[in-house]
N, C-alpha and C positions, 0 to 999 in steps of 0.2 A: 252027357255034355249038353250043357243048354244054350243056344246059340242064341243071340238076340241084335237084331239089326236097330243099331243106331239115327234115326234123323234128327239134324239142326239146319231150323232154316230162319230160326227168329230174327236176325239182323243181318248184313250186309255178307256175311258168309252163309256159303250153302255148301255142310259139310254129312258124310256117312261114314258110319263105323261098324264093323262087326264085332261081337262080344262073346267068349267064350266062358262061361262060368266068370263074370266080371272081365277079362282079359280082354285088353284091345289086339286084336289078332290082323284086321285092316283098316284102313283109311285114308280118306280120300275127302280134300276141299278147295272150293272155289270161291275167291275173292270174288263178290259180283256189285259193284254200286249202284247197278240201275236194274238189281235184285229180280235176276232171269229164274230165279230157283226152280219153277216148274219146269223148264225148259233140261236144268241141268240136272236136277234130284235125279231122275232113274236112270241118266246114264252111269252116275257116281254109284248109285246101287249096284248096276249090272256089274261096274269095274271093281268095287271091293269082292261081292261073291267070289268073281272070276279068279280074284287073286288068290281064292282060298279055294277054288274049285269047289264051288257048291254052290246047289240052286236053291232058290224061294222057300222052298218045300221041305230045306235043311233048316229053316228057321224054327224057333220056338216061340217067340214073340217079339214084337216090335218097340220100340221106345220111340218116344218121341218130346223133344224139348217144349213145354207146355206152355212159355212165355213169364212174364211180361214179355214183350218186343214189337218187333214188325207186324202191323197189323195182316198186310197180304204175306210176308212171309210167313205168321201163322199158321195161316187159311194152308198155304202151300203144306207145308210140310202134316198139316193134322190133317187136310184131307187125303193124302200119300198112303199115312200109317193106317188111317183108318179102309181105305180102299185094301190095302194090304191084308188088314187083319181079319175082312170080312171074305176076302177071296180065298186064304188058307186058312180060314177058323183058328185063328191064333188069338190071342188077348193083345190086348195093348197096355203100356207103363207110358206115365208120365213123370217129365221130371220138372222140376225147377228151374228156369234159366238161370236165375240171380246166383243160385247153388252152382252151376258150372262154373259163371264167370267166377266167381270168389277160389275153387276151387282152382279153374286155371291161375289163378291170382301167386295162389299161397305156392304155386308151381317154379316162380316166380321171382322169390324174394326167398332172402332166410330169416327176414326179420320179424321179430314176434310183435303182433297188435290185432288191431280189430278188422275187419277184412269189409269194407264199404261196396259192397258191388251195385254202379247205376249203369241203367239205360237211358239212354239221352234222349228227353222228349220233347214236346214245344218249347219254345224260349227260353226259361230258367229251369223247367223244370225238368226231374227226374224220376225215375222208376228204379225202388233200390230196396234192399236188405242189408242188414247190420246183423253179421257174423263173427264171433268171438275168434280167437288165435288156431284153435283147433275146429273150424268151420263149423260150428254152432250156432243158429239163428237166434240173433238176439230182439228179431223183431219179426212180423210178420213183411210182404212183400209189402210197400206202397208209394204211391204218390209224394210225391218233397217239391215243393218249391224251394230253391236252394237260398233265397233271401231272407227266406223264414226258418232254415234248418239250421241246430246246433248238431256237432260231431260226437258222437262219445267223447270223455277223456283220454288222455293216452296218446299212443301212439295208432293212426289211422293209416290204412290200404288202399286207398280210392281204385278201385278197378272197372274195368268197363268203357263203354264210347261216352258215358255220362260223366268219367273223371277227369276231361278235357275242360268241361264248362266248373267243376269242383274245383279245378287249381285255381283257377284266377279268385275263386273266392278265399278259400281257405289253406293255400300256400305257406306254411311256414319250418322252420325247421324239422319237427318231428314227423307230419305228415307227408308218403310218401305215394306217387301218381303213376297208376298202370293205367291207361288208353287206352292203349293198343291192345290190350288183353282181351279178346273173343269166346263166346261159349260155342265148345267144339264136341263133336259126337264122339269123337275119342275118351272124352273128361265122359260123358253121360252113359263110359260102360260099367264101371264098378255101382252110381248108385242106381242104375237101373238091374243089373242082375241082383243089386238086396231088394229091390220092392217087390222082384218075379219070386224069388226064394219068398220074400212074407205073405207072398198073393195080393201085394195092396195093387192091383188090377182096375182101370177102369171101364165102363161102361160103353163100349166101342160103338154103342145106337147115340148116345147120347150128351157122349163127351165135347165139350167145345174148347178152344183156348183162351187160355189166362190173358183174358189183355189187358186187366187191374183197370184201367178207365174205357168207354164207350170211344169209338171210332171217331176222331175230327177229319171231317168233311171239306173244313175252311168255312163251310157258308156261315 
């Protein structure tokens, strides 16, 4: 049995999950807008194990949501896993946010299109992937200024805190708008138990987060 603890801490949620051979077995999340994540990640850890009566030490590996996102939620949640995985010599996975949201997306709806997942970043813009009907990236993660983006054809998904700023532009009948759709450590246990089965493992000296652009400061 390979158990793998779940963190998501990329955006306004600070969620944990335990994963048993892919199975979401617990879980536990906190809506936080003025993003306490350090403050709440290890109690959420302490409370999923508890649920399943097992310590730290019943882990196999740790996963952790890699971004695009919050910059300090990030930092939070990769320095967590990585502090984790160097105290029980365990590996660390990383996943794709953009892949959770899409996936919580398609969780969703039943209707068949291309599944937009953005994160919502300065003014117009957004941090997104273009995933086919059966969650296949159809592009790699990146940067969109939404005044300069055309949609695929078809029927589109907008999902994500970035689909909020997507309706008002591109609202019309075929295109349908998930928001409120969040990436949650419960969605990040099936593809993280395939990456431990493939060994695609990272580099837990040396790993950092996906933040797709450098940090704005404002100055």
């Amino acid at each position: 049995m390979n158990t793998i603890l779940c963190l998501e801490t990329s955006g306004l949620g600070c969620s944990v999950a335990v994963s048993q051979n892919g199975d979401c077995k617990a879980f536990k999340h906190v809506l936080d807008q003025q993003y306490r994540h350090a403050e709440v990640l290890h109690t959420l850890v302490s409370d999923v194990l508890a649920d399943l009566l097992l310590d730290l030490k019943n882990v196999n590996a740790i996963a952790v949501s890699k971004g695009p996102g919050s910059y300090t939620g990030l930092r939070v949640g990769v320095s967590a896993a990585k502090g984790f995985c160097y105290t029980l010599d365990i590996p660390l996975i990383a996943v794709n946010t953009l892949q959770l949201i899409a996936s919580e997306a398609k969780k969703s709806t039943r209707q068949q299109g291309n599944f937009l997942a953005m994160i919502d970043a300065r003014r117009d813009e957004v941090f997104m992937q273009e995933f086919d009907t059966d969650l296949n990236p159809l592009c790699e993660p990146k940067s969109v200024i939404l005044a300069d983006y055309t949609p695929p054809t078809g029927l589109n998904i907008f999902c994500g805190d970035g689909a909020q700023k997507a309706e008002a532009r591109f609202k019309n009948d075929l295109n349908i708008f998930l928001p409120d759709v969040r990436p949650l450590a419960s969605t990040m246990c099936k593809p993280a138990f395939d990456l431990f089965e493939k060994k695609q493992l990272e580099n837990v000296a040396y790993f950092e987060p996906f933040y797709l652009k450098e940090f704005y400061t404002g100055k």
